[in-house]
N, C-alpha and C positions, 0 to 999 in steps of 0.2 A: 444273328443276335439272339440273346437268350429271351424269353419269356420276363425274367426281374427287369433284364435291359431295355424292352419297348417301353419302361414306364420312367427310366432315368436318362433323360438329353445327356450330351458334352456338356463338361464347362469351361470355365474362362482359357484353362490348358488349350482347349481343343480336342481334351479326350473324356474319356467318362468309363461308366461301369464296364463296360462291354471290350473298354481299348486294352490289347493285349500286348505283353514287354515286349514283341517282336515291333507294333504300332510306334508304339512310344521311344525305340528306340530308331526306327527307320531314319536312314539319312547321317547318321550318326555315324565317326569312326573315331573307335577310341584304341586303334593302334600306339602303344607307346605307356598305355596306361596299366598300372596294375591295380585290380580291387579282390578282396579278399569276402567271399561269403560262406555266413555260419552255416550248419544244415547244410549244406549244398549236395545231399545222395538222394532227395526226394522232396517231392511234392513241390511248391514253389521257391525254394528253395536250387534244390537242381532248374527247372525251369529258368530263372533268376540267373544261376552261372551259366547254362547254357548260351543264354541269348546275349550275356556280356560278352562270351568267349568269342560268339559269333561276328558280334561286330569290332572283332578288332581284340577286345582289351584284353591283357595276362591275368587269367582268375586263378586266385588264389583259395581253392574249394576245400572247406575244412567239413568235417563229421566224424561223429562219437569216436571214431577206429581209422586207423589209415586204409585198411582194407576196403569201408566201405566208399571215404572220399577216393579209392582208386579206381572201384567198381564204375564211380558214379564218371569222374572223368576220361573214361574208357568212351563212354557214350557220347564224346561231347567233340564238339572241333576245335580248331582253334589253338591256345598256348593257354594248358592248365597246369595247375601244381596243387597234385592231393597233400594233403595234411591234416592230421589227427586233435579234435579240440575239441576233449569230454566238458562240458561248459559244468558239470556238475564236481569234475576234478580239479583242483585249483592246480596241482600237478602237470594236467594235461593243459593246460591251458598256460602255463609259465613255460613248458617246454616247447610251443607251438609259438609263442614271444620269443623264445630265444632262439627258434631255428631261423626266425626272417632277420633278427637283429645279427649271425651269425654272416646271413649273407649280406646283408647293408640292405636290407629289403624298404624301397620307400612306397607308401599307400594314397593313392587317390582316394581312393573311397575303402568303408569298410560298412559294410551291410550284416546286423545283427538281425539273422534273421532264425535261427533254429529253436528251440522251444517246446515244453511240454508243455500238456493241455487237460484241465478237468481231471485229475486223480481222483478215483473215485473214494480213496482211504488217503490219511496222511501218512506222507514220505517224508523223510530227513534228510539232509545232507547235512555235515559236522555242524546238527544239530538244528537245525533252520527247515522250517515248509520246501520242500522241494520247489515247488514251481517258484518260489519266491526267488529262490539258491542259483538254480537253472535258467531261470528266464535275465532276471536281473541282476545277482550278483556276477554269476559266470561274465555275463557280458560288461560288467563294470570293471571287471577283473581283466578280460581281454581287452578294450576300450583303452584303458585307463595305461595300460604298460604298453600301449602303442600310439600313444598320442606324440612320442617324440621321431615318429616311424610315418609321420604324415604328412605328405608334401601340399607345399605353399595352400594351393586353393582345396584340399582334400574336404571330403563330405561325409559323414557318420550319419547313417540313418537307422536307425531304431525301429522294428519293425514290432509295434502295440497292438493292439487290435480295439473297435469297440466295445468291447468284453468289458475296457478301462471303467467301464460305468458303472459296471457291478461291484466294484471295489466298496470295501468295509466304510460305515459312515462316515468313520476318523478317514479316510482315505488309505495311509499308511496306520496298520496296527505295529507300531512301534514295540510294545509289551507282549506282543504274541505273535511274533516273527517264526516261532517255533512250532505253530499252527494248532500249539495242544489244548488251546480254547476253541472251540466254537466251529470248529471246521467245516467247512463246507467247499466243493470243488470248485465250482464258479465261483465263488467270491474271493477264494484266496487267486484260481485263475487270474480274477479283476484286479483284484491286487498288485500282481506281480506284471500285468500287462500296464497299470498305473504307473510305476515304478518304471518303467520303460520309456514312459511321456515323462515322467518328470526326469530322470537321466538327460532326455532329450534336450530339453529343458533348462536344466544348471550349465548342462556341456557349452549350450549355446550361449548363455551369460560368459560363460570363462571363457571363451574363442572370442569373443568382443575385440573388436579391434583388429582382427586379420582376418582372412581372407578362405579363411577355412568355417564351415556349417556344421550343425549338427540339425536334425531335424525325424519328427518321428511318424509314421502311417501306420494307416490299419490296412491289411489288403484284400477285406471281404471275409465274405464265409465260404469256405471251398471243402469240396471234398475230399482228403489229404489224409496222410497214415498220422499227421496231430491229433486224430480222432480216435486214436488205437484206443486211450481210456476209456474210452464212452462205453455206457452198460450196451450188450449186444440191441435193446430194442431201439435205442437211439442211433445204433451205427446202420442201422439196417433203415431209419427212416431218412437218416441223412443220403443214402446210396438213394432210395427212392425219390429222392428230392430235389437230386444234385440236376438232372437234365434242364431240368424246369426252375426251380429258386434259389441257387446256389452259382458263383462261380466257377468257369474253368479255371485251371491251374494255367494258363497263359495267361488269363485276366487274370487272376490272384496276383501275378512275380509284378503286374505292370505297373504298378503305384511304385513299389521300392526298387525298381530300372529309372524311372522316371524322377526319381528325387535326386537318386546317385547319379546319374549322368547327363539328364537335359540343361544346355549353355541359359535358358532362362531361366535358373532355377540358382546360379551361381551367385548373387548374393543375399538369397533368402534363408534364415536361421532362426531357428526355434518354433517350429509352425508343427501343426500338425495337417495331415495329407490323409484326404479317402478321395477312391476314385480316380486318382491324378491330381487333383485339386484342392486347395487350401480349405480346410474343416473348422470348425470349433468343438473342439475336447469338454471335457467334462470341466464343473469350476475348482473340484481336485488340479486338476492338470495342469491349470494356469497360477497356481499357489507358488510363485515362487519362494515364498519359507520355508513351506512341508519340502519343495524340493531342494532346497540348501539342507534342509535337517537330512534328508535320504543319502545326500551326497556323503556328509559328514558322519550317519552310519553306518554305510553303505565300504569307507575309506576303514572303521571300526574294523568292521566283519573280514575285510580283506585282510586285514592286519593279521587279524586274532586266526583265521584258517589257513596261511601263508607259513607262519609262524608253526604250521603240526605236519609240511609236509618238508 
């Protein structure tokens, strides 16, 4: 147990800070199933497809390059399928849509979990905050052209962070999506990790009525290459930190194994998840206007960047 873990019990789940995706998933066989993970060449992310692959299910492991999701499914047991999904290339991500729909590919689950972190300058993509582009719309973009790619009870988990908190006062800066007011790395971070819970969020209002979830977690603080941004004194306190007050990257994957595939978890939607366990989000999070408004920008931006590729 870690040192942060002697001071946080289990909860209701029966797991808590400490319980890792191999925990969470024990007992479990999800032979027959296929689920698709963003990120999957590192950090909990790979961790996350590994232990899926393990128990059974056909991971469908996407990252920036096919080289790298190939590298990563080299490492792994099981039935994988590397695939290419630049989250910041609308491109990439339309052609990695149309390889599964190519094969009739259908999805239990789909775990958005890959992401950048704390830029310490602003970046753009066709013209938007990066972390906003990359965290959020990439994944609204892929989400959104695989919703008819979903079988019956399928699960969309959103993978947020507590970061959501640091989000700008408006919650969503609607007027400065392009980040060139007021920049700051963590708070556009919060933003865009905001944007993930309210994703969450709408999805789960428009899945009403069937049998399919959407649902969004934070998976800790880990020490993970999401850190690459960080000014060198920061990456170097987090290294020193990590044994003692940070997660493992098997603890990190186990909040989002545990939403996507625990049979107690099958008709709960719209919640947000730390630990294993049901949380309360920021009262941004639970807005659902700002998060119908995000939806219905969010469909904007997809349009208007779709449209230049």
């Amino acid at each position: 147990m870690s040192f942060a873990g002697l001071f946080k019990g289990k909860g209701a789940s029966g797991f808590g800070y400490d319980s890792t995706a191999e925990d969470v998933t024990t007992g479990l066989e999800l032979s027959g199933r296929t689920l698709l993970v963003t990120g999957s060449n590192s950090g909990i992310g790979f961790e996350t497809a590994r232990v899926l692959a393990l128990r059974g299910a056909r991971v469908l492991a996407t990252a920036r390059t096919l080289e790298k999701a190939q590298t990563a499914c080299k490492q792994m047991s099981g039935v994988t399928r590397p695939l290419a999904c630049e989250l910041a290339e609308p491109r990439s991500i339309l052609a990695c849509v149309d390889a599964l729909a190519a094969e009739d590919v259908k999805l239990d689950a789909i775990i958005c979990n890959a992401g950048v972190m704390a830029l310490q300058k602003p970046e753009r993509a066709f013209g938007y905050e990066l972390q906003f582009f990359c965290n959020h719309i990439g994944h609204f973009l892929l989400v959104t052209r695989l919703l008819a790619r979903l079988t019956e009870h399928a699960r969309v988990v959103m993978v947020s962070s507590a970061a959501h908190r640091g989000a700008p006062a408006a919650g969503i800066e609607f007027d400065n999506l392009s980040g060139e007011r007021n920049y700051a790395p963590w708070t556009a971070y919060g933003q865009s990790k905001l944007a993930n819970l309210l994703f969450a969020k709408e999805l789960a209002r428009r899945l009403r009525g069937t049998s399919q979830t959407a649902n969004a977690i934070h998976p800790g603080v880990i020490h993970t290459a999401l850190g690459r941004h960080l000014p060198a004194v920061q990456r170097v306190a987090l290294a020193f930190a990590s044994p003692l007050l940070l997660k493992t990257t098997a603890a990190g994957a186990a909040t989002q194994c545990y939403v996507a595939t625990h049979p107690a978890l099958a008709q709960v939607s719209g919640e947000y998840f730390e630990d294993c366990n049901i949380a309360q989000p920021s009262a941004h999070a639970k807005n659902s206007e700002l998060a119908s408004r995000l939806w219905q920008e969010s469909e904007r931006i997809v349009a208007e960047v779709c449209a230049k590729v």
